[in-house]
C-alpha positions as CSV (number, residue, x, y, z in Angstrom):
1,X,50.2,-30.4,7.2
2,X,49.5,-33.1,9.5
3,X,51.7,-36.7,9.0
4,X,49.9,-39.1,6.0
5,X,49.6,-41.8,8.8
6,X,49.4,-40.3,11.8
7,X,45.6,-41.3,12.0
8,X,45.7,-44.6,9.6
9,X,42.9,-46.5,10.7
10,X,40.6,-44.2,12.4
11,X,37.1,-42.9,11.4
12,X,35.8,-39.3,11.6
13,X,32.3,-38.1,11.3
14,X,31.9,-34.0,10.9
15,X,28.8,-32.5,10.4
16,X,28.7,-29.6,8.6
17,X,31.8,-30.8,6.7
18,X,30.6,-30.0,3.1
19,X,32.0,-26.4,3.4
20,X,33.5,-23.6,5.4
21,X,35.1,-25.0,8.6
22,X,34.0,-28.3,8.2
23,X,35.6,-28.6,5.1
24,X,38.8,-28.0,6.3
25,X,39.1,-30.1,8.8
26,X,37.6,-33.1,6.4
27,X,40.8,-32.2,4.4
28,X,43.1,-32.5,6.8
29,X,41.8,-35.6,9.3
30,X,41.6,-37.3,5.7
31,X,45.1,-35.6,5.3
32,X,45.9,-37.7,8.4
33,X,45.0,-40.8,7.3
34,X,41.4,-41.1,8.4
35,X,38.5,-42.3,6.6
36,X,36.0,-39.6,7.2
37,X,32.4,-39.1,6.8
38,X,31.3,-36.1,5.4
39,X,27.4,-35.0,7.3
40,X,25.9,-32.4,5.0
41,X,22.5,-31.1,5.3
42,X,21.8,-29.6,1.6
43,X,25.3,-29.4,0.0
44,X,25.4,-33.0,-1.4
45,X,27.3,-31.8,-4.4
46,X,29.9,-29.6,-2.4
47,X,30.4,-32.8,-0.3
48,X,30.5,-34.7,-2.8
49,X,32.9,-32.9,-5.0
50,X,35.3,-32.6,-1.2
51,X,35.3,-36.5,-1.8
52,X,36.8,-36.6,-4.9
53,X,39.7,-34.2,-3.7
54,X,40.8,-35.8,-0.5
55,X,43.1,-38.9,-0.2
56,X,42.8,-42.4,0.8
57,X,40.0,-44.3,0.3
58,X,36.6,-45.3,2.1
59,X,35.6,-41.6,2.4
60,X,31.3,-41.1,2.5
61,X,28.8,-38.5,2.2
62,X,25.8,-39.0,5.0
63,X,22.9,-36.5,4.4
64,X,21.7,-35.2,8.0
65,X,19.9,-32.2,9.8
66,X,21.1,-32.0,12.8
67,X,17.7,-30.5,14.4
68,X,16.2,-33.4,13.3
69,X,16.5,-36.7,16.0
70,X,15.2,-39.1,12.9
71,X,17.6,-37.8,10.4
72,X,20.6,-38.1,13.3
73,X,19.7,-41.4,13.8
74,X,19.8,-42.2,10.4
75,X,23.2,-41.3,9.9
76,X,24.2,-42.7,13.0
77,X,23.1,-46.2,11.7
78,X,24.8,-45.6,8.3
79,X,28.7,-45.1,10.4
80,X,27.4,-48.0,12.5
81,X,26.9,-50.4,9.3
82,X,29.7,-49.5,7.3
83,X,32.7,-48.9,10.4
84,X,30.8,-50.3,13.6
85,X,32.8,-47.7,15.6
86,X,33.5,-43.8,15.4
87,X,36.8,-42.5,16.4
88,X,36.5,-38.7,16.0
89,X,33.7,-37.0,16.1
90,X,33.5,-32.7,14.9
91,X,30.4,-31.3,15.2
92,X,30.8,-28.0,13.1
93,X,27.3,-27.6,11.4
94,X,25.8,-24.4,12.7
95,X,23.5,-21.5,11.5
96,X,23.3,-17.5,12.3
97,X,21.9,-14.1,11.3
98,X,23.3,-10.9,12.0
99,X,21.2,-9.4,14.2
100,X,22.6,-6.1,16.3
101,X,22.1,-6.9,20.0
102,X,20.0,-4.1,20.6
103,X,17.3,-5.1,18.0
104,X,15.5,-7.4,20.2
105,X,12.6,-7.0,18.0
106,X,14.5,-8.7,14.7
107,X,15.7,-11.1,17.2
108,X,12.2,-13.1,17.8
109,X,11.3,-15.9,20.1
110,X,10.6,-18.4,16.6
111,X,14.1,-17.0,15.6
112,X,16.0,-17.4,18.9
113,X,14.4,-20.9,19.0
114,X,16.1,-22.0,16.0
115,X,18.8,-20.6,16.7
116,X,19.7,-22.9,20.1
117,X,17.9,-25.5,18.4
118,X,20.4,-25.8,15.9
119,X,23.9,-24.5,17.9
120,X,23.2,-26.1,21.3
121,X,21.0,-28.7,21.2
122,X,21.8,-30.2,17.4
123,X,25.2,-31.2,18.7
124,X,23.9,-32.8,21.9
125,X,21.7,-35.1,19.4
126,X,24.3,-36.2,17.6
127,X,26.4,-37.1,20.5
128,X,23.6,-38.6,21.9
129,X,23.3,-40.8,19.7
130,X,27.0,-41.2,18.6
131,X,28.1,-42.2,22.2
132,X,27.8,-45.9,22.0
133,X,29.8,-46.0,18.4
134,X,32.5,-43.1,20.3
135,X,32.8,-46.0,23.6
136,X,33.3,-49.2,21.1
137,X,36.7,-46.9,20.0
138,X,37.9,-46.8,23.7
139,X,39.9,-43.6,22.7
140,X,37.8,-41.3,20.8
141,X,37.3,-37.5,20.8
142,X,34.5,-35.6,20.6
143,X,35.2,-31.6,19.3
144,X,33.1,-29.1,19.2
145,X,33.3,-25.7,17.3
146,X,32.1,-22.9,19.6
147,X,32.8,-19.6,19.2
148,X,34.5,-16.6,21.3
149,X,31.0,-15.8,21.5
150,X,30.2,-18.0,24.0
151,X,32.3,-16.6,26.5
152,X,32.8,-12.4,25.5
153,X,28.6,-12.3,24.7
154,X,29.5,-10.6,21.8
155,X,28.8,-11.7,18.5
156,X,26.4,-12.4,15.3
157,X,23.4,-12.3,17.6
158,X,22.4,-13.1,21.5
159,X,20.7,-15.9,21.0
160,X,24.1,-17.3,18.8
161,X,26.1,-16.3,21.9
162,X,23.9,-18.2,24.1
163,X,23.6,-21.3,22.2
164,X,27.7,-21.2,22.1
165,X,27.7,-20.7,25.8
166,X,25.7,-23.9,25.8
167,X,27.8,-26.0,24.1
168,X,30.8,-25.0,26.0
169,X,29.1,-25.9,29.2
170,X,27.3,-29.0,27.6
171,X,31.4,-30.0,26.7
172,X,32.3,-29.9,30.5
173,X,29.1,-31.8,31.4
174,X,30.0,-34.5,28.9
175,X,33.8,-34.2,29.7
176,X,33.3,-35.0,33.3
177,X,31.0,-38.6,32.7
178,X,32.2,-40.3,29.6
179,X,36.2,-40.2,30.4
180,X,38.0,-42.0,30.1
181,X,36.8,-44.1,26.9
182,X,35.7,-40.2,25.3
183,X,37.5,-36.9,25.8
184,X,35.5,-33.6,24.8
185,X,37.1,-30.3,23.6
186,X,35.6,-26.7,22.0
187,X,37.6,-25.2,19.8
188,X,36.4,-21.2,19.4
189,X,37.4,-18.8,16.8
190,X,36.7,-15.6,16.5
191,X,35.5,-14.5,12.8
192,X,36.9,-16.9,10.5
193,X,37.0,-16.2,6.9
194,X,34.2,-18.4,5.5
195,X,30.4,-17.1,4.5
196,X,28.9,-18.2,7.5
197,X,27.8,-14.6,8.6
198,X,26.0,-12.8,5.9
199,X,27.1,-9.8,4.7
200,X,31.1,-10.3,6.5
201,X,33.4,-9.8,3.6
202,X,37.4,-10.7,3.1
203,X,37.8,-6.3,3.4
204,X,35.8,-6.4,6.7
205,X,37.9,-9.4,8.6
206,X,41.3,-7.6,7.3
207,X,40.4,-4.4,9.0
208,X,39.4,-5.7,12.1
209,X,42.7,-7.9,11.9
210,X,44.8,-5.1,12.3
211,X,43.6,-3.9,15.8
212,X,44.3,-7.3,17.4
213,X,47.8,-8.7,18.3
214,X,48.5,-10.8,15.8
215,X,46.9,-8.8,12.9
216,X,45.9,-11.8,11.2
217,X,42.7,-12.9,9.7
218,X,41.3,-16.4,11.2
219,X,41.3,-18.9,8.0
220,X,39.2,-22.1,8.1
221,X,43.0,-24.1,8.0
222,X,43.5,-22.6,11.4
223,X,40.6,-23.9,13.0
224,X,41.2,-27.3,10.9
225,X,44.5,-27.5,12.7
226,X,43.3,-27.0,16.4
227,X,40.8,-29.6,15.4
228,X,43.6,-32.0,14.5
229,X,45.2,-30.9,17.1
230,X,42.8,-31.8,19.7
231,X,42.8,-35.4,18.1
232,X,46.3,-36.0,18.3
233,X,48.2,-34.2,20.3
234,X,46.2,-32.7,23.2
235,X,45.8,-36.5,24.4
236,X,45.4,-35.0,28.2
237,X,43.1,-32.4,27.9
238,X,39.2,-32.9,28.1
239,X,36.0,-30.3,29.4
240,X,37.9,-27.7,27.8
241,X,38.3,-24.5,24.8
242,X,41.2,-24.0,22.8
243,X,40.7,-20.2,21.8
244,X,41.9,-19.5,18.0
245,X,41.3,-16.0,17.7
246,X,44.6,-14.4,16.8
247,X,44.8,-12.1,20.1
248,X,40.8,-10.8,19.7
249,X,40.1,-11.5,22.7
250,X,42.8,-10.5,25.0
């Protein structure tokens, strides 16, 4: 786990931190010393109930929906009142169906809409709008959980692979303008054990884990730790994906 006081003093905002992914990495940047803020969209009692787990002190919930500008903006203000800078920023909130890629007719424009809405453009608002609290830190990091999706075009749906192939690009754009002050990083898994896909159970993830390299199933910790690991250690990389898939895309 990462050191108590590795990252004393610094503040972390992750959206979609009530559960799943975001939950983990909550855990362990407050592991690290951090005070973090917890963005949740419906799950104020999951978030809240992450609060009362995690140590230190000076932990918050913010309620926000990420496809909404007004409700961004309201969060935004909250970080800005209570820390007046923002150190970390993970932007893991996301949404998905499982739609086969041949069933273009399940897959409709309202749905493919919402879809980027939410994947691509929902963490371009927030760090939008996060951007002058990230530049008053003068060394923050901005990480954002993609998928191998964006890359292989394989996944829950095409329009989900196309909103992750956005974000990776949208990384790179950011990557290249706001350095030095801000660095920019995608992490992307492969399946990871959480319910974020309907209908993926623990039985189908092990299965497919055997016909990979490592024959391991992805866990929400592993993605956690590539998160923390883009904070604190890969202090020289920016524009770029660090791929946590255990060998599924090789």
């Amino acid at each position: 786990m990462a050191n108590s006081t590795e990252l004393k003093g610094k503040t972390a905002f992750v959206t979609g931190g009530s559960s799943g992914i975001g939950a983990a990495t909550v855990t362990i940047l407050a592991e690290a010393g951090c005070t973090v803020i917890i963005g949740y969209h419906s799950g104020v009692e999951r978030a809240e109930q992450l609060i009362d787990r995690l140590p230190g002190t000076g932990h918050a919930v913010a309620q926000v929906d990420i496809r909404d500008p007004a409700s961004i903006d309201q969060a935004i203000a909250l970080l800005d009142r209570q820390f007046g800078k923002l150190d970390i920023l993970v932007n893991s909130a996301g949404t998905t169906r499982p739609i086969p890629h041949r069933d273009l007719d399940a897959l409709d424009e309202h749905l493919f809409d919402d879809i980027l809405l939410t994947n691509a453009r929902g963490p371009y608002s927030v760090t939008r709008r996060a951007l002058p609290l990230l530049t008053r830190s003068g060394d923050a990091v901005v990480v954002n959980i993609s998928s191998v999706s964006g890359f292989t075009g394989s996944g829950s749906n095409i329009a989900y692979c196309a909103a992750k192939a956005a974000l990776d690009t949208m990384t790179k754009s950011f990557a290249r303008v706001f350095g030095p002050e801000v660095r920019f990083l995608c992490v992307s898994p492969a399946s990871v054990a959480t319910d974020f896909v309907a209908g993926r159970d623990r039985a189908a993830l092990e299965a497919k884990a055997e016909n990979i390299p490592l024959k391991r199933v992805v866990e929400p910790e592993d993605v956690a730790r590539a998160v923390f690991a883009c904070v604190s250690h890969l202090r020289t990389a920016t524009g770029t994906r660090i791929v946590i898939d255990a060998g599924h895309t090789l």
